[in-house]
C-alpha positions in Angstrom: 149.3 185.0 110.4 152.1 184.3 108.1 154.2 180.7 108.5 157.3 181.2 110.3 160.6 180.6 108.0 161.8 177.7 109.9 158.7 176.0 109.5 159.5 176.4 105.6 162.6 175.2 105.4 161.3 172.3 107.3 158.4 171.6 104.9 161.0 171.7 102.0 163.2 169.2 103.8 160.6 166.7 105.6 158.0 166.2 103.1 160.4 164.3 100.9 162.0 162.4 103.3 158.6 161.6 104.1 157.5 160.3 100.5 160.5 158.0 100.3 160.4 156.6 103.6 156.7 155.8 103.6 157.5 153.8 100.5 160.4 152.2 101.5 159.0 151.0 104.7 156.1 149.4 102.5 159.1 147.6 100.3 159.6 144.1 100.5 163.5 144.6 101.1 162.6 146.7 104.1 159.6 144.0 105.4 162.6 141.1 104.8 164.7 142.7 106.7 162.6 143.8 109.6 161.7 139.9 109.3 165.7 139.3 110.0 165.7 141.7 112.5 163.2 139.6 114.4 164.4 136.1 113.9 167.9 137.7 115.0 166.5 139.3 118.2 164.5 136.1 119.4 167.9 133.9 118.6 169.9 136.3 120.6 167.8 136.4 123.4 166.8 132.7 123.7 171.3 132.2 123.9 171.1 134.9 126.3 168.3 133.1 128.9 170.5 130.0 128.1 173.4 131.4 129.2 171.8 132.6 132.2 170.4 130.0 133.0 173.9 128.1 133.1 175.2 130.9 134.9 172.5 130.4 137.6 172.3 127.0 137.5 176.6 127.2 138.7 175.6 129.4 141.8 172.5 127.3 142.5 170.4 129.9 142.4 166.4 129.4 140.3 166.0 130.5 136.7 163.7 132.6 135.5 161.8 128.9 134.4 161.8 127.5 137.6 160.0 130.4 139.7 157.7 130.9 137.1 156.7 126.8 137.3 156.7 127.1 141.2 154.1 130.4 141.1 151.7 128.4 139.0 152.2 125.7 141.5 151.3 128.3 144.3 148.4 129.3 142.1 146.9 126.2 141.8 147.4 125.1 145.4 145.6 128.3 146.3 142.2 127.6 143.7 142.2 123.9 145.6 142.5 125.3 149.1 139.3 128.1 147.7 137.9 125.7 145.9 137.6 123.3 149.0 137.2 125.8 151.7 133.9 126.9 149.3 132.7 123.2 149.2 132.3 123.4 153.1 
């Protein structure tokens, strides 16, 4: 069976494309900037849960924070409660 044209031309356009961005990903330009792409995103979001958190905080209603700190309550409430009912 003979390989169709199309998969030719691809071959002739992809395995280049594929040299140079399999060393450019390996470059230390593009590991600094993937470096600033993370710093940026974890700034951005830690504004973003602040600015919720405001927003929330104005209608009174619990941040993400607060339920999480009130289900580990829960959680350890309920290990005492088994913990004691398992002692009797």
């Amino acid at each position: 069976m003979s390989t169709p044209l199309w998969r030719i031309g691809f071959d002739l356009v992809e395995r280049p494309l594929a040299a140079f961005s399999e060393s450019w990903v390996q470059s230390d330009q593009f590991m600094d900037a993937a470096a600033l792409g993370f710093k940026l995103q974890r700034r951005v979001t830690a504004q973003t849960e602040k600015a919720l958190d405001a927003w929330l905080g104005l209608w009174g209603l619990p941040t993400r924070r607060e339920v999480h700190a009130l289900a580990n309550q829960v959680a350890s409430l309920e290990r005492e409660v088994r913990e004691l009912a398992n002692r009797s």
